[in-house]
C-alpha positions as protocol buffer text, in pm:
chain_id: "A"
residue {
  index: 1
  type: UNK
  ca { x: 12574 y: 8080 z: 11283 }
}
residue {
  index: 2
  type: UNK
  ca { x: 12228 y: 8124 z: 11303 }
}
residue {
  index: 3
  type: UNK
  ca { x: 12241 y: 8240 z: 11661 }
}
residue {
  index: 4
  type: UNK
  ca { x: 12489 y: 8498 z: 11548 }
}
residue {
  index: 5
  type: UNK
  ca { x: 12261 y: 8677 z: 11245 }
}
residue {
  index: 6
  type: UNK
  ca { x: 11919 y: 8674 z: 11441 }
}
residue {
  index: 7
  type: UNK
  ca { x: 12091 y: 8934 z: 11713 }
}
residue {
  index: 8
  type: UNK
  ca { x: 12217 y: 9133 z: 11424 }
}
residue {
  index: 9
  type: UNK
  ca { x: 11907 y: 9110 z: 11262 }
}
residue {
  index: 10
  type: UNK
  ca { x: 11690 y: 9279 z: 11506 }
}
residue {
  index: 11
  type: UNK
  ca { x: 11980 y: 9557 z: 11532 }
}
residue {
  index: 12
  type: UNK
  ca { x: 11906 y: 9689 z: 11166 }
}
residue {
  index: 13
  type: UNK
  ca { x: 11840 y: 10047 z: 11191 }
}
residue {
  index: 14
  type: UNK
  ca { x: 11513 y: 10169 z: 11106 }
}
residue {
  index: 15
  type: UNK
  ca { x: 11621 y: 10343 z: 10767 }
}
residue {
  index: 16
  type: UNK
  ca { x: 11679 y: 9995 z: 10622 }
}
residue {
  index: 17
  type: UNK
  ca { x: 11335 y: 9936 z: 10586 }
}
residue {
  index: 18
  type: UNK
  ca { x: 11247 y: 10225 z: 10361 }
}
residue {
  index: 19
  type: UNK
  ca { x: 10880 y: 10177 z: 10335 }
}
residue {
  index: 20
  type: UNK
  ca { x: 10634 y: 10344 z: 10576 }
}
residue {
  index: 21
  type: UNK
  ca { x: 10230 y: 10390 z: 10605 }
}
residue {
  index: 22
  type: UNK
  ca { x: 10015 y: 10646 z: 10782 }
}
residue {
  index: 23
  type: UNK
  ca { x: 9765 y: 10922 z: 10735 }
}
residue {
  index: 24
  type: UNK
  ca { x: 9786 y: 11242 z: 10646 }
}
residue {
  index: 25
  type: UNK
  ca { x: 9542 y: 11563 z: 10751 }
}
residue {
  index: 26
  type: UNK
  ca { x: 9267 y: 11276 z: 10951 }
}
residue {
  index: 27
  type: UNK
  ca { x: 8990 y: 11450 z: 11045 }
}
residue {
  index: 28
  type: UNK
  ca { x: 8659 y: 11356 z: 11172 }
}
residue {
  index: 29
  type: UNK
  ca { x: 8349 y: 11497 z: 11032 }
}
residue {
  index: 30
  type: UNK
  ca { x: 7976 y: 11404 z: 11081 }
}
residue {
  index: 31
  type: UNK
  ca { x: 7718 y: 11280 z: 10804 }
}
residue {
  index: 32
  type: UNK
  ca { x: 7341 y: 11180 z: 10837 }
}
residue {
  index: 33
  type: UNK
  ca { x: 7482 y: 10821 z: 10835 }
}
residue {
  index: 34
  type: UNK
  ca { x: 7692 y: 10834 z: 11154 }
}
residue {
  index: 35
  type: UNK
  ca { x: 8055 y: 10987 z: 11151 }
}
residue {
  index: 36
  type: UNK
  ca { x: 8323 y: 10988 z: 10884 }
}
residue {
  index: 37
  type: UNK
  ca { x: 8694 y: 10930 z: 10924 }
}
residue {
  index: 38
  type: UNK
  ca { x: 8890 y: 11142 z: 10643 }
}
residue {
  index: 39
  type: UNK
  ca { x: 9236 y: 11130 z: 10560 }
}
residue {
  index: 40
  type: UNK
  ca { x: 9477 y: 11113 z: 10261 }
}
residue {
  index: 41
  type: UNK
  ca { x: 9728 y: 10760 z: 10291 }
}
residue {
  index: 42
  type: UNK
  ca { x: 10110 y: 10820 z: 10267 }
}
residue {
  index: 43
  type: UNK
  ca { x: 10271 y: 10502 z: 10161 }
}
residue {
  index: 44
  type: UNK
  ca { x: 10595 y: 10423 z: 10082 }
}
residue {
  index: 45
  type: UNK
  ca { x: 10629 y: 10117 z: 9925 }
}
residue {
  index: 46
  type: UNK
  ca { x: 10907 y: 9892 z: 10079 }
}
residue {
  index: 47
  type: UNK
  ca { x: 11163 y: 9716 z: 9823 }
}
residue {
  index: 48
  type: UNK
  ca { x: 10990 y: 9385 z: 9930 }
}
residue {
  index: 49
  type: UNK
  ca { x: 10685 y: 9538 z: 9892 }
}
residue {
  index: 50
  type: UNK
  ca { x: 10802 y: 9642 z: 9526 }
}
residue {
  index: 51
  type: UNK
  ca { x: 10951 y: 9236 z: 9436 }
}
residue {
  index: 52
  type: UNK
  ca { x: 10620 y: 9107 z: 9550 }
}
residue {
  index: 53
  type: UNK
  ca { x: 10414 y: 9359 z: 9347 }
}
residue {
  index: 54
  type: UNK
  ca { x: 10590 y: 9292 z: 9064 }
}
residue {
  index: 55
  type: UNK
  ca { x: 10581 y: 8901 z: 9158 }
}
residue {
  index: 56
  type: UNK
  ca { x: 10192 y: 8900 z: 9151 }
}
residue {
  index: 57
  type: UNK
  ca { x: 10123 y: 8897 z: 9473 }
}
residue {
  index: 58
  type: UNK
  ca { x: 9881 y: 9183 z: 9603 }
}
residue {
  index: 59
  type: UNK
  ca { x: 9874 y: 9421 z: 9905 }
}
residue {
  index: 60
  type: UNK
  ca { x: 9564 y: 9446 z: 10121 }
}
residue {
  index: 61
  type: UNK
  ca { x: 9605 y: 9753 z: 10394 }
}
residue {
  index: 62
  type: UNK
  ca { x: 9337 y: 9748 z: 10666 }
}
residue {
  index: 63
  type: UNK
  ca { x: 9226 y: 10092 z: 10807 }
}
residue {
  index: 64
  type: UNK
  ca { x: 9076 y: 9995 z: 11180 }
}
residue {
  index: 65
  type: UNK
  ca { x: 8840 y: 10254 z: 11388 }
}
residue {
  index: 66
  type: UNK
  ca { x: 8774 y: 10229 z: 11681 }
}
residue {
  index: 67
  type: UNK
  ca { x: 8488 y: 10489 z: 11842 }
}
residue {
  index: 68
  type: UNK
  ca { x: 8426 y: 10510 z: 12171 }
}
residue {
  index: 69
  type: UNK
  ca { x: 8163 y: 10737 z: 12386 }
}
residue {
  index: 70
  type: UNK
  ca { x: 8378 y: 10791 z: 12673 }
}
residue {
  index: 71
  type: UNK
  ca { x: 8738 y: 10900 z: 12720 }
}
residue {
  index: 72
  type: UNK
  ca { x: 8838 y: 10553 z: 12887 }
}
residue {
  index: 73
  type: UNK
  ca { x: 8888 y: 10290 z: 12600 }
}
residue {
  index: 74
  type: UNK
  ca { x: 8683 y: 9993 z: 12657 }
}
residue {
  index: 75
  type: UNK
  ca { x: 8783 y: 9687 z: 12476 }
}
residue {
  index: 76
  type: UNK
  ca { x: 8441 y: 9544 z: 12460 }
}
residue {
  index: 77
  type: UNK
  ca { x: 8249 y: 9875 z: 12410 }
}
residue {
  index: 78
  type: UNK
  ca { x: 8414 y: 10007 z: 12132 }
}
residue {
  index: 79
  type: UNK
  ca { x: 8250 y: 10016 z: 11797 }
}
residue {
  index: 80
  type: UNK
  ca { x: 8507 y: 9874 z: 11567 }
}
residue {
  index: 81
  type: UNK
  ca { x: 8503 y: 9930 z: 11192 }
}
residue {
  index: 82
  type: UNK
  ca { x: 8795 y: 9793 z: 10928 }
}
residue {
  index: 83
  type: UNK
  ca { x: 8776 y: 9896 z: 10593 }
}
residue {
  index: 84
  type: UNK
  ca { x: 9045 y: 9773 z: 10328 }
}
residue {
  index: 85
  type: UNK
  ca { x: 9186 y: 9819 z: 9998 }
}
residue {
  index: 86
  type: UNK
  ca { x: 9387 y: 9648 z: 9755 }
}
residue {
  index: 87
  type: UNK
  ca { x: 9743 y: 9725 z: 9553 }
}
residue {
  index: 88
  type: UNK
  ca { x: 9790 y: 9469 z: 9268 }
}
residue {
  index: 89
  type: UNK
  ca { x: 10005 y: 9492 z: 8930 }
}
residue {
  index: 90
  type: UNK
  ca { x: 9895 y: 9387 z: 8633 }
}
residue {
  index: 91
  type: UNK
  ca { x: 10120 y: 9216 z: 8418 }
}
residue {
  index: 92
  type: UNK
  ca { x: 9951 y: 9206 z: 8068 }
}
residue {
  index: 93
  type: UNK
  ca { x: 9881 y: 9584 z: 8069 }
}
residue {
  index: 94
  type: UNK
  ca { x: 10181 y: 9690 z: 8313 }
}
residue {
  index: 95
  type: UNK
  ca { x: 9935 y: 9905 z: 8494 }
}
residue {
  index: 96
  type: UNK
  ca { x: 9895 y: 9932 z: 8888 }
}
residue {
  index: 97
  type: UNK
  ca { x: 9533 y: 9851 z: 9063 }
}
residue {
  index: 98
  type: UNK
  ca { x: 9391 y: 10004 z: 9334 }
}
residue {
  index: 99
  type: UNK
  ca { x: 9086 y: 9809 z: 9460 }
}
residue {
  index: 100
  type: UNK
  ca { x: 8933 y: 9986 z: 9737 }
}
residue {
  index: 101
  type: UNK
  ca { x: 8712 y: 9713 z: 9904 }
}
residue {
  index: 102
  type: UNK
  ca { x: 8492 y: 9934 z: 10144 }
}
residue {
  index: 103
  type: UNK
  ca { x: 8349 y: 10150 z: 9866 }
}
residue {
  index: 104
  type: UNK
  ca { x: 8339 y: 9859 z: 9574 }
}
residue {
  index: 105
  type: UNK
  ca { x: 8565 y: 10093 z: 9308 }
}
residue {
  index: 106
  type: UNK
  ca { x: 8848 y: 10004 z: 9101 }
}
residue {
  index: 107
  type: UNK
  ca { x: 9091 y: 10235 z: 8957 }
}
residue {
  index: 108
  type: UNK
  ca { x: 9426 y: 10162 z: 8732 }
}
residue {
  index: 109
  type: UNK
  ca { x: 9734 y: 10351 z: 8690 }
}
residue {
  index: 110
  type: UNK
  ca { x: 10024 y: 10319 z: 8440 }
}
residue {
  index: 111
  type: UNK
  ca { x: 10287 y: 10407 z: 8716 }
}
residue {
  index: 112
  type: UNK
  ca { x: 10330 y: 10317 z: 9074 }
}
residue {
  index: 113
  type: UNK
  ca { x: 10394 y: 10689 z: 9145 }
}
residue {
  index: 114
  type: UNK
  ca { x: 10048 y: 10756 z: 9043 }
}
residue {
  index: 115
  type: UNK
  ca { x: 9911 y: 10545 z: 9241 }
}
residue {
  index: 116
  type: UNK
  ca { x: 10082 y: 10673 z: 9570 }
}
residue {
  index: 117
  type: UNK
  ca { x: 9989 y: 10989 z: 9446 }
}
residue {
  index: 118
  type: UNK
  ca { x: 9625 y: 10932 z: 9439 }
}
residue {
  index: 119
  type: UNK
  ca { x: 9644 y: 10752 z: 9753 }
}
residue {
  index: 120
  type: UNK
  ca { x: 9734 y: 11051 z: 9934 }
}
residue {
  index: 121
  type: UNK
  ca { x: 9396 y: 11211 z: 9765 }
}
residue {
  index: 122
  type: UNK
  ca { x: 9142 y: 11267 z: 10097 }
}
residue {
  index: 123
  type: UNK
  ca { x: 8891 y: 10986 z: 10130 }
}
residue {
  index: 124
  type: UNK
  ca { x: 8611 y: 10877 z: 10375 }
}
residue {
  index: 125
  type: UNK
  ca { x: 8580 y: 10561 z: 10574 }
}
residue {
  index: 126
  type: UNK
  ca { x: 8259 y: 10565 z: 10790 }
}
residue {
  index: 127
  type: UNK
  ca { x: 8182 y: 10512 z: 11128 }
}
residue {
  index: 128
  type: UNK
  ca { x: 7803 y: 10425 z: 11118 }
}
residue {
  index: 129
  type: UNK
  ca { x: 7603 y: 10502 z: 11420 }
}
residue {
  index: 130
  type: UNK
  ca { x: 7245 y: 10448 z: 11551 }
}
residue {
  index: 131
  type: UNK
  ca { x: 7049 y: 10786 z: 11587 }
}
residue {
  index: 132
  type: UNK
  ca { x: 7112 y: 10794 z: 11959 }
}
residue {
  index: 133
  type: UNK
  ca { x: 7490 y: 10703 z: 11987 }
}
residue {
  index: 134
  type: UNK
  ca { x: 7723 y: 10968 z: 12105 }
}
residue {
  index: 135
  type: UNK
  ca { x: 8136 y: 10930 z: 11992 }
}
residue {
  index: 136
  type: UNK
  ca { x: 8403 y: 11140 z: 12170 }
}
residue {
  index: 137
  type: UNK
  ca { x: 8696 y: 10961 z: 12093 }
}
residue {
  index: 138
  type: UNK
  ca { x: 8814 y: 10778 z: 11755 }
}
residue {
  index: 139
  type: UNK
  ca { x: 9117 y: 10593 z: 11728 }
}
residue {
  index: 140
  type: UNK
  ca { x: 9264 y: 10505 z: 11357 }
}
residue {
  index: 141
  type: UNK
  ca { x: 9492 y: 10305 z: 11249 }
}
residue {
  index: 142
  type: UNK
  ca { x: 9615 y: 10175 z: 10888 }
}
residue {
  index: 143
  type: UNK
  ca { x: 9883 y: 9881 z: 10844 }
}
residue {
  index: 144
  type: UNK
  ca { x: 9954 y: 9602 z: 10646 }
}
residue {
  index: 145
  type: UNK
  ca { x: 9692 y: 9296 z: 10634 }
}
residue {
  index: 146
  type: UNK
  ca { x: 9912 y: 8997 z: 10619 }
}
residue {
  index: 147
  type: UNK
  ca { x: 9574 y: 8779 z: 10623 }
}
residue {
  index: 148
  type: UNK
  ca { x: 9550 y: 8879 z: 10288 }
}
residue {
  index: 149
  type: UNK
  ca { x: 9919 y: 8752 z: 10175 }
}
residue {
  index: 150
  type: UNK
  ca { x: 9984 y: 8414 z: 10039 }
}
residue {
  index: 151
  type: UNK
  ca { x: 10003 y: 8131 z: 10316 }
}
residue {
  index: 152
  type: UNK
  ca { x: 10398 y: 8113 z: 10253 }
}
residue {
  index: 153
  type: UNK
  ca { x: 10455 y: 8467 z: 10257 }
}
residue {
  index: 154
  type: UNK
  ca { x: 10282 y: 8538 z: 10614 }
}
residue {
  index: 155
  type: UNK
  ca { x: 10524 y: 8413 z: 10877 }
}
residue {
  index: 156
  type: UNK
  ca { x: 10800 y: 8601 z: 10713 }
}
residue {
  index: 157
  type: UNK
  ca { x: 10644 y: 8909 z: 10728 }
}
residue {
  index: 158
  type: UNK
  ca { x: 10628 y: 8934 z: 11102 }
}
residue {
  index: 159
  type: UNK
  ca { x: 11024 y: 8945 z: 11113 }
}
residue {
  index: 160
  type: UNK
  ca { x: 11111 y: 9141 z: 10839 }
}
residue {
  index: 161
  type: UNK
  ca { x: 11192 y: 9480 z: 10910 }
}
residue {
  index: 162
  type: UNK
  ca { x: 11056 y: 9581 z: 10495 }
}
residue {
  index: 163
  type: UNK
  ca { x: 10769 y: 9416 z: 10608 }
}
residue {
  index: 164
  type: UNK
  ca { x: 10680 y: 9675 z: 10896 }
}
residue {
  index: 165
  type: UNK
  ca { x: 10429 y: 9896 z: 10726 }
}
residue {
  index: 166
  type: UNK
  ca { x: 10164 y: 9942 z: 11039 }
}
residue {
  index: 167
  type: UNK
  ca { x: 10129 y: 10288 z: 11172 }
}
residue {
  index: 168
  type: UNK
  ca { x: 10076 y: 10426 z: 11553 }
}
residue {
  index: 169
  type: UNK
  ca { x: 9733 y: 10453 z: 11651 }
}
residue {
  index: 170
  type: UNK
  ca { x: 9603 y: 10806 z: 11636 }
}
residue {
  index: 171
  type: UNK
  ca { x: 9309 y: 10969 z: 11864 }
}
residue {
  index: 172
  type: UNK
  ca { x: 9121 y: 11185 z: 11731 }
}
residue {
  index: 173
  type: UNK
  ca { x: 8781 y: 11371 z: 11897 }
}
residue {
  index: 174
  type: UNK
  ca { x: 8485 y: 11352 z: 11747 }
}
residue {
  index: 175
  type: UNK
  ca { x: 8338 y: 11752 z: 11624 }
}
residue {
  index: 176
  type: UNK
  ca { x: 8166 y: 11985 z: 11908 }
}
residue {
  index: 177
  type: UNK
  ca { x: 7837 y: 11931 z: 11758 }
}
residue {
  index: 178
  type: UNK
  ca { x: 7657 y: 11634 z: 11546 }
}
residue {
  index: 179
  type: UNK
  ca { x: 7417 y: 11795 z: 11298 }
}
residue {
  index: 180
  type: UNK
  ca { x: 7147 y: 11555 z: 11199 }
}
residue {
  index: 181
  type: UNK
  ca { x: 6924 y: 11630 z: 10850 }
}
residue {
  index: 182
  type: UNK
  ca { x: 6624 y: 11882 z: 10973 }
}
residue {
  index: 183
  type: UNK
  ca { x: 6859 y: 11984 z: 11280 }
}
residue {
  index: 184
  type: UNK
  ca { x: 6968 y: 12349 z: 11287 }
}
residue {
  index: 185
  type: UNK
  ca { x: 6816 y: 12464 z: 10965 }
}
residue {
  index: 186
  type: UNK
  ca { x: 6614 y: 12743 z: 11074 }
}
residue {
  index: 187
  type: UNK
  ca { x: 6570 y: 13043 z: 10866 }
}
């Protein structure tokens, strides 16, 4: 019997998940730190997502960058960067949490909804880069950080289609021209 479901399993189509994750408007934009990656974060919560939520458990989504200086990706050249943040519910107040990790703030929300909707509010994760490094190519990705689940709940996750909330990598190049502070300035 088992043999039997696993097959049908894997032929679910992909409306049965109902949750998704990706960016929306990414754009690249230089700062006297190095480069900034900014983008607004459509989620849609899964219904497992949802039970664990409102089981306790919280969501961690990692946002991975990858710059490179050339247009052929190189593994062990690229600068990688992973920023994360949090989705919890709070039970006592029956308010939502979203914990971004990267830039140390907390916010609360009395509805889910408001929460997604802030979410897809622009925000900056940086890229920081030495004075003298050059980027023409940044890859970004956000998905789901099972490292962060529960020990129990992480096997599971990498079979269950509601589980799938990883998007495709997108490539974005880096602005014609990196302004520093002092640089181009002359009136």
């Amino acid at each position: 019997m088992v043999f039997i479901t696993l097959p049908l399993a894997a032929c679910r189509s992909d409306r049965e998940t109902e949750g998704h994750v990706g960016f929306i408007r990414p754009e690249l934009v230089w700062t006297d730190e190095g480069l900034d990656f900014v983008a607004g974060v459509d989620l849609d919560p899964s219904p497992a997502m949802l039970e664990a939520l409102d089981r306790g458990v919280s969501v961690t989504f990692l946002v991975a960058l990858r710059a490179s200086s050339g247009r052929v990706w190189l593994p062990v050249v690229d600068e990688r960067r992973r920023h994360r943040f949090r989705i919890s519910y709070l039970p006592l107040s029956r308010h939502y949490e979203l914990d971004d990790l990267h830039n140390d703030t907390r916010a609360t929300f009395p509805r889910l909804n408001m929460l997604v909707r802030a979410l897809r509010e622009r925000r900056s994760w940086d890229i920081p880069l030495a004075p003298d490094e050059t980027v023409s190519l940044v890859r970004a990705r956000i998905q789901l950080d099972r490292t962060r689940l529960p020990s129990p709940m992480r096997l599971p996750t990498w079979f269950e289609p509601q589980w799938r909330l990883d998007s495709d990598w997108q490539t974005l190049e880096s602005p014609p021209e990196r302004r520093r502070p002092g640089q181009g300035d002359d009136r």
